[in-house]
N, C-alpha and C positions, 0 to 999 in steps of 0.2 A: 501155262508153261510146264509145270509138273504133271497137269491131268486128277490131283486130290480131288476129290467130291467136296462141294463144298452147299451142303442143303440148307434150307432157309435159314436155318436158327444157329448158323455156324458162326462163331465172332472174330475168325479170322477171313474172313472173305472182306476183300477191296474192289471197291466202284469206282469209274469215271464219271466225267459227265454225260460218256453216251451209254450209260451203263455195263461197258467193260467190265467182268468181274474176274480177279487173282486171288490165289492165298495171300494173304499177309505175310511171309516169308518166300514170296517170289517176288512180292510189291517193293520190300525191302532189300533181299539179296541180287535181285538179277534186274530188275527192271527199275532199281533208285527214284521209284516214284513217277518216274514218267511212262504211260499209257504206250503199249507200242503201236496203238492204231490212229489217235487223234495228238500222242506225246503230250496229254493235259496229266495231271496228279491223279491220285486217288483219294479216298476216305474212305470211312470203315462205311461197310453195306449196312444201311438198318434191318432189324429182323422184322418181319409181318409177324404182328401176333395172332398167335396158334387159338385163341378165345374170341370170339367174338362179345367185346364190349361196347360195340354199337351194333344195329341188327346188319347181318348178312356182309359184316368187315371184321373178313378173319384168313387165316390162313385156308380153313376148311372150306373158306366160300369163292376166294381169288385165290389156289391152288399154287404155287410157282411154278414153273417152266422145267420142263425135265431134259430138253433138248442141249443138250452141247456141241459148242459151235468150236470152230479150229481158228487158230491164228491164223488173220489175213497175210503175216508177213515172216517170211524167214527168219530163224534165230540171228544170222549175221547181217540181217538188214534192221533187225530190233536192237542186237551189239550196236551197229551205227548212230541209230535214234539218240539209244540211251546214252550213252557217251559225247553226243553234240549237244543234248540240253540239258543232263543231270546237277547239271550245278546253276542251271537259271530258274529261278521258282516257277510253281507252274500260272502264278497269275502275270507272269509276263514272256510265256512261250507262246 
């Protein structure tokens, strides 16, 4: 929604379940928790750790993704989403 960078080890970055990722302060101000592409919740992203303490499982070895991707859906079609389910929790949208 803002376009922040938000790289692996960032502890404001929020997930869905299809791995949608927001800042923390879009998850909370604009989009009240609901996803605007599947309208499921978030959680916070876990971080890959940057060491590997088992062999070849690490940040250095599974890289993250540098590509960013755009919103499938218009802000006033994401205003609609969020405003019909923000107030129903997301395990029963």
């Amino acid at each position: 929604m803002c376009d922040t960078d938000l790289p692996p080890d960032a502890e404001n970055a929020r997930i869905c379940t299809y791995e949608c990722t927001f800042c923390a302060a879009c998850v909370d101000d604009v989009l009240h928790n609901v996803c605007p592409n599947c309208a499921g919740g978030f959680v916070p992203r876990p971080i890959r750790p940057a060491t590997a303490r088992r062999a070849g499982v690490s940040l250095t070895h599974q890289p993250a993704g540098t590509k960013r991707r755009a919103l499938k859906h218009d802000r006033e079609s994401i205003a609609e989403l969020v405003e019909a389910t923000r107030n129903i929790p997301p395990a029963d949208r």
